[in-house]
N, C-alpha and C positions, 0 to 999 in steps of 0.2 A: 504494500500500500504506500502510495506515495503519497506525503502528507501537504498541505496546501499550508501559509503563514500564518495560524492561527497558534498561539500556545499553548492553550489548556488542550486542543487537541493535538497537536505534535511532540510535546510530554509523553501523551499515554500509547504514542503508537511509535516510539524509536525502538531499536533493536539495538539491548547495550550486551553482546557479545564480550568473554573478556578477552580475548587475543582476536586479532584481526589476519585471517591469511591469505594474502590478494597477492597471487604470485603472476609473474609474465616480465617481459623485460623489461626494466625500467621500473619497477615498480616496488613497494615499501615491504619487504618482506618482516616476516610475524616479528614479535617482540617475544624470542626465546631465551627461556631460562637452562641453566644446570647443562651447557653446550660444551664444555671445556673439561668435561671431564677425563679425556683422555690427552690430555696436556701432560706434560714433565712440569708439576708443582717440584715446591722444595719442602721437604719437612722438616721438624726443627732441628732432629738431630744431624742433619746434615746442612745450615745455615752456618754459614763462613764469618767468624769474626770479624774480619775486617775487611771493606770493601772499598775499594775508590771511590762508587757513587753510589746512594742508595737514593732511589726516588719513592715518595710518598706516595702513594696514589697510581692504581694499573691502569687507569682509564686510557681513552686513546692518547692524549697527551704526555702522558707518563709512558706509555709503550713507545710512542716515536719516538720519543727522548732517545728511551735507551735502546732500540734497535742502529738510528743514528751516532751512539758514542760508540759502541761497539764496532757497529762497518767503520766508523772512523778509524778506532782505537783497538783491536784483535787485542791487545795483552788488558785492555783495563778491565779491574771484576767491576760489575755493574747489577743490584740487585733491586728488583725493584716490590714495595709491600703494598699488597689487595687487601681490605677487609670483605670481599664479596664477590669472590669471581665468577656467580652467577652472571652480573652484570644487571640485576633485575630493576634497579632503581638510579643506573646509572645515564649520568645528561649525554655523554656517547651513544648508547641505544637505544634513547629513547626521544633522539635527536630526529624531524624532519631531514635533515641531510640531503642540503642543497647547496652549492655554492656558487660562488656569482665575483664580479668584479668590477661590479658598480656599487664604488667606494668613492667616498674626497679625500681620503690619504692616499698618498704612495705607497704606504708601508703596506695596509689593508689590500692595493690592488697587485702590489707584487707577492704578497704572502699565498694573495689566492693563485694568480699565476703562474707561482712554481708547483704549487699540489696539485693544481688540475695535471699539470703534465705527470705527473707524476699517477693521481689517479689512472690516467690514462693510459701508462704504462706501468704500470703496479707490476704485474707479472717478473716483469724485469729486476725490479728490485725485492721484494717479499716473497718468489717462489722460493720455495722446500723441497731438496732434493727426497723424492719418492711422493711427492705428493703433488695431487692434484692443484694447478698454479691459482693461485686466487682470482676475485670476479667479483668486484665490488658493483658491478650494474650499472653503471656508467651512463646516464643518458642526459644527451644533451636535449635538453626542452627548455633551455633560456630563460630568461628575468627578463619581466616587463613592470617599470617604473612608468607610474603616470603622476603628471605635475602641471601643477597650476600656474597661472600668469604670474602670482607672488612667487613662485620659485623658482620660475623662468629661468633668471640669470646663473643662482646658485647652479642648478642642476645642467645647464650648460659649460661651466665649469668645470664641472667633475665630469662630462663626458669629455672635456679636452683633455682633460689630465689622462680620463680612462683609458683613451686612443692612443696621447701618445704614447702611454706604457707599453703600449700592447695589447690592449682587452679589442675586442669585437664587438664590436655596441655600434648603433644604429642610431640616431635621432629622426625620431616621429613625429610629424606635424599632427595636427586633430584628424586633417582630409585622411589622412596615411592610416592612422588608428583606426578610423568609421571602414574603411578599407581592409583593411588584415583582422581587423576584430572587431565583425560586425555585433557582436554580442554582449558589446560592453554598451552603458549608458553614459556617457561623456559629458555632464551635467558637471561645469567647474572644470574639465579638464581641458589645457590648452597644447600641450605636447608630449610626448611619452620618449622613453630609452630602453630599449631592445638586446640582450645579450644572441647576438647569433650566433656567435661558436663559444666554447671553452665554459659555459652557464649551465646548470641543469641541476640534477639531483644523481644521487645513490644510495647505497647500500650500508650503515654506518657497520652494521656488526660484522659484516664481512670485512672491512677497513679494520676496527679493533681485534678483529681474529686473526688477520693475518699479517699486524704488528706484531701479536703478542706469540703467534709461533715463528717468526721469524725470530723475534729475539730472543725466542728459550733456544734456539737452533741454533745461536750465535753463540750460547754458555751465556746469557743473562739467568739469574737467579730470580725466578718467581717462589715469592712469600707471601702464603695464605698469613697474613695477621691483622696489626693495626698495630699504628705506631701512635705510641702514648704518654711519650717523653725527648728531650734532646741535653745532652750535657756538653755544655758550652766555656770555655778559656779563650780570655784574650779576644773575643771580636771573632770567635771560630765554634762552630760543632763538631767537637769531639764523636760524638757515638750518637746514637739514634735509638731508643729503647724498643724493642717490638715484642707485642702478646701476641701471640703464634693463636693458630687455630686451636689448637690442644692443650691449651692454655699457658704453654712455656715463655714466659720471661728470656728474650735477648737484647743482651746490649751490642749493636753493629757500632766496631768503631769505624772510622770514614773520612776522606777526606773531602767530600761534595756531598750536597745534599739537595735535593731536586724536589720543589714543592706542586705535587701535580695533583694535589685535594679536588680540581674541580672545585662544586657550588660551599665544601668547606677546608678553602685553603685557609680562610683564616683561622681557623682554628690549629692547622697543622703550624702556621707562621706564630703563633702564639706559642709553641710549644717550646719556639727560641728567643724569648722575651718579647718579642714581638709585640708593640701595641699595650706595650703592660706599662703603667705609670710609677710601678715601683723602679724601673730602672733609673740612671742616673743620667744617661745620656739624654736628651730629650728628643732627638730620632728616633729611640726606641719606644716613647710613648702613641708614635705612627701606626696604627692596624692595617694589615692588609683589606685593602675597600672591597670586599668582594664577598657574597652573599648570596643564600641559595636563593634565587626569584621562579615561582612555581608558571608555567608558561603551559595552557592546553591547545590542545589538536582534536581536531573533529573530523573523521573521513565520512561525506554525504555523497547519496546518491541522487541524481538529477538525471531522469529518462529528457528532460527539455534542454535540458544543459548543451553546452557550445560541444560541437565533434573535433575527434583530434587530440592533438597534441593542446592545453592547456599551459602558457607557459606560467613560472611562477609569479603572479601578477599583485604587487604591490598598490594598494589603493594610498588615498590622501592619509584616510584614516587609521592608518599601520595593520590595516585589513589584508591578509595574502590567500589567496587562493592556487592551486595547481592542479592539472586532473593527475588520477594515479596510475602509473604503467604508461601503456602508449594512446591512453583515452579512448580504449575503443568502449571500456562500459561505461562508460560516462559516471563513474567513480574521481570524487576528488578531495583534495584534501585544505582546509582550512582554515586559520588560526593568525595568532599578531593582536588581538586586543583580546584584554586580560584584567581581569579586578586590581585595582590599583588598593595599593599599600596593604599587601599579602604579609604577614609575617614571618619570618626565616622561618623555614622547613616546613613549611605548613605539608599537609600531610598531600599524596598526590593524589587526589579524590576531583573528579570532573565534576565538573557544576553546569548539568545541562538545559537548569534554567537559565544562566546566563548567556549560552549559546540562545534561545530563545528571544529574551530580552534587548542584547550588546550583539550579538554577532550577526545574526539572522535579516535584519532588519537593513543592518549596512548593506552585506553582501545582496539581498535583493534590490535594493535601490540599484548599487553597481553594474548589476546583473539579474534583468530583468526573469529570464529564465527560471532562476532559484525563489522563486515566488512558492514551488512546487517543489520538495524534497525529503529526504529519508534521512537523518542521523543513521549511518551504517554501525559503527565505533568510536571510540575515539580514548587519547589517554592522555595523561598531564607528566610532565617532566620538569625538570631544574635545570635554568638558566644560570650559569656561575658571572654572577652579575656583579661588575664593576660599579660600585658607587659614586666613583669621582668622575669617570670621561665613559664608560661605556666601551671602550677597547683595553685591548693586552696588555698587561705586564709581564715583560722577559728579561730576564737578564740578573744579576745580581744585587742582593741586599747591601743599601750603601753602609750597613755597619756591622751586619752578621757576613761577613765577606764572601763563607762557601757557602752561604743559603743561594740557590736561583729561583727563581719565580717563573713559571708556566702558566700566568693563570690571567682570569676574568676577562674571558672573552665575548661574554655577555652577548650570545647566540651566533656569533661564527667562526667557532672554534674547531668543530668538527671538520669543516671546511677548508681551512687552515692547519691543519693537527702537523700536514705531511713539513711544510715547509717551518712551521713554527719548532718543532720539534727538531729539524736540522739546525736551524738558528741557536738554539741554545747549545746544542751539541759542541757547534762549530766555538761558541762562547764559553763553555767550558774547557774546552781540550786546545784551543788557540786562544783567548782571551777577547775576541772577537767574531762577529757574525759577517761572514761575506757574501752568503748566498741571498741574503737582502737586509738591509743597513737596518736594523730595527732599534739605532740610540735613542731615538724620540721615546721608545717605549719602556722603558727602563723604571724602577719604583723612584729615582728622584726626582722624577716630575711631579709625582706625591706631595712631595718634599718640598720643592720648590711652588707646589699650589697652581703647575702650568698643566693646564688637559689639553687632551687629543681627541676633539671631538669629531666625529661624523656630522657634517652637514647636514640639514636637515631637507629636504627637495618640494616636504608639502606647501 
């Protein structure tokens, strides 16, 4: 039954399945648990005292990390600690997983730049000799930015910058938009921006699954625990304390220390005075700004809806839509506006009267079509949300000196993992990042009170 925009009756006629499995090319495969079980863990009794680098956190940030220091590095021990290698409630897979490079930084449009090639050739770097070469799903269906007369200029801006980089973006006049997507209702809208090549979507768990067997294949040390402690001298961490799955107490001493907590890195940055007022330095009274922000996803079905390929299409109102796969059932997926001022960790429970009230209403004005549709599923996840600018911090603690930062990427991170992940590498093991200059993003801009924001185009 396909339900028309009414609420009290589209309430009682969704179908809230709890895994969604919409397989075909291109398309969001299920959100599976307990997949890694035949993976090389490490148990406690055989977790090495002492490591060169231990990173915090298995997510995909923390895997590129250290797949990268290792092809770097063949002699460094590199270990890195999970408390959850399900992965059931992690913003990696639980990530829409799309990327794009319509950005107003350079940094943002080169970071995606180099991952897309790299997604693109995944095989070549993450196959596993005797195994099947990975297949993250790769489908180019492009970003479409639509903007108004107020953001004209801005948003002509960052398609300069985007071009000259390198990105494949398109400027679309209104005539051009009514023309390629008759589907849209242009009400406010004066021109739009087009990813035709190197934009699209994929696969997040296949991307984290095939970090994290490359780098157990390389001799990285995966530790089922949670790291609970850091004993720190002199402006350094010393060891890293970890509670193993089986409840064993180790202390890893270390010489790096790689913070890849995702939505609770601060808490892992607090574990080295971090943000604490007891210290004496008053930089260390600075918290890592980064915070779990709960972001839902709604996959609906529309028998009226546009045919085809859907690309990921950003409204004024931080509204995105995309269809699923290669749009032949007219399945798509939804999401970008979000109950404001959620409280850390709020639990990931969807609120499908909001989709009712906030989401429905937009997306039909836009999109005439969706006047008529089905809530198929949908699920909520963690945005590791930078408080202060909304983009990345990489690079090292201006006072914990082997602390690094991987984190708050506050939604395109996943996107980013392949190339951010070599950046630090490269900053650890050389002192600097060459594969794209990421100083701007560093936590002394914290410090200094200067952001990096993303433009804004509505």
């Amino acid at each position: 039954t396909v339900v028309k925009r009414n609420p009290v009756v589209a309430t009682n006629a969704y179908m809230r399945p709890l895994c969604a499995r919409i397989i075909g090319p291109g398309s969001l495969i299920s959100r599976r648990t307990g997949a890694y079980s035949t993976f090389r863990h490490i148990s406690s009794r055989s977790v090495a005292e002492r490591y060169d680098i231990v990173i915090a956190g298995g997510g995909v940030m923390g895997l590129s990390t250290a797949y990268f220091i290792k092809s770097m590095e063949p002699r460094s021990s590199v270990c890195v600690v999970e408390r959850d290698p399900t992965y059931r409630f992690s913003s990696s897979t639980l990530s829409v997983s799309s990327i794009r490079q319509q950005f107003s930084s350079k940094e943002n449009v080169q970071l995606s730049l180099w991952s897309v090639g790299f997604l693109k050739n995944i095989s070549t770097f993450l196959s596993v000799p005797g195994e099947d070469p990975p297949d993250v799903q790769f489908f180019e269906g492009g970003y479409l930015f639509l903007g108004s007369e107020k953001g004209r200029s801005i948003q002509k801006m960052n398609y300069e910058l985007q071009r000259s980089l390198g990105a494949k973006i398109e400027w679309l006049s209104k005539e051009q938009l009514k023309q390629r997507f008759p589907w849209l209702q242009l009400d406010g809208i004066t021109q739009g921006t087009l990813g035709v090549q190197h934009e699209g979507w994929f696969d997040s768990w296949s991307l984290l699954s095939a970090f994290k067997k490359k780098a157990i294949s390389l001799g990285v040390h995966y530790i089922e625990g949670t790291v609970v402690g850091m004993e720190t001298d002199s402006n350094r961490i010393n060891s890293v304390k970890v509670v193993t799955k089986d409840g064993t107490s180790a202390g890893l001493r270390c010489g790096y220390v790689v913070n890849g907590g995702g939505p609770w890195a601060a808490d892992i940055a607090s574990l080295a005075g971090i943000g604490c007022r007891e210290q004496s330095d008053p930089i260390m009274h600075i918290p890592l700004p980064v915070r779990p922000y709960k972001r839902m996803v709604y996959v609906i079905h529309c028998p009226d809806g546009p045919e085809g390929v859907v690309p990921v299409t950003i409204d004024l109102s931080g509204l995105y839509l995309r269809s699923e796969g290669q749009g032949k059932e007219r399945i798509y997926i939804c999401g970008g506006i979000n109950p404001e001022g959620d409280p850390d960790g709020m639990p990931l429970d969807v609120d499908y009267d909001f989709f009712d009230k906030e989401v429905w209403p937009v997306l039909a004005d836009r999109i005439p079509a969706f006047q008529a549709l089905k809530v198929k599923n949908a699920w909520a996840g963690y945005y590791e949300y930078n408080t202060f600018d909304q983009n990345a911090i990489l690079g090292a603690h201006t006072v914990v000196t082997n602390l690094y930062f991987i984190n708050g990427f506050s939604g395109h991170g996943i996107q980013q993992a392949p190339a951010a992940g070599r950046c630090l590498a490269e900053m650890i093991l050389n002192g600097k990042s060459v594969t794209v200059d990421v100083s701007r993003m560093g936590f002394d801009r914290i410090i200094r009170n200067e952001q990096l924001l993303e433009e804004n185009v509505v």
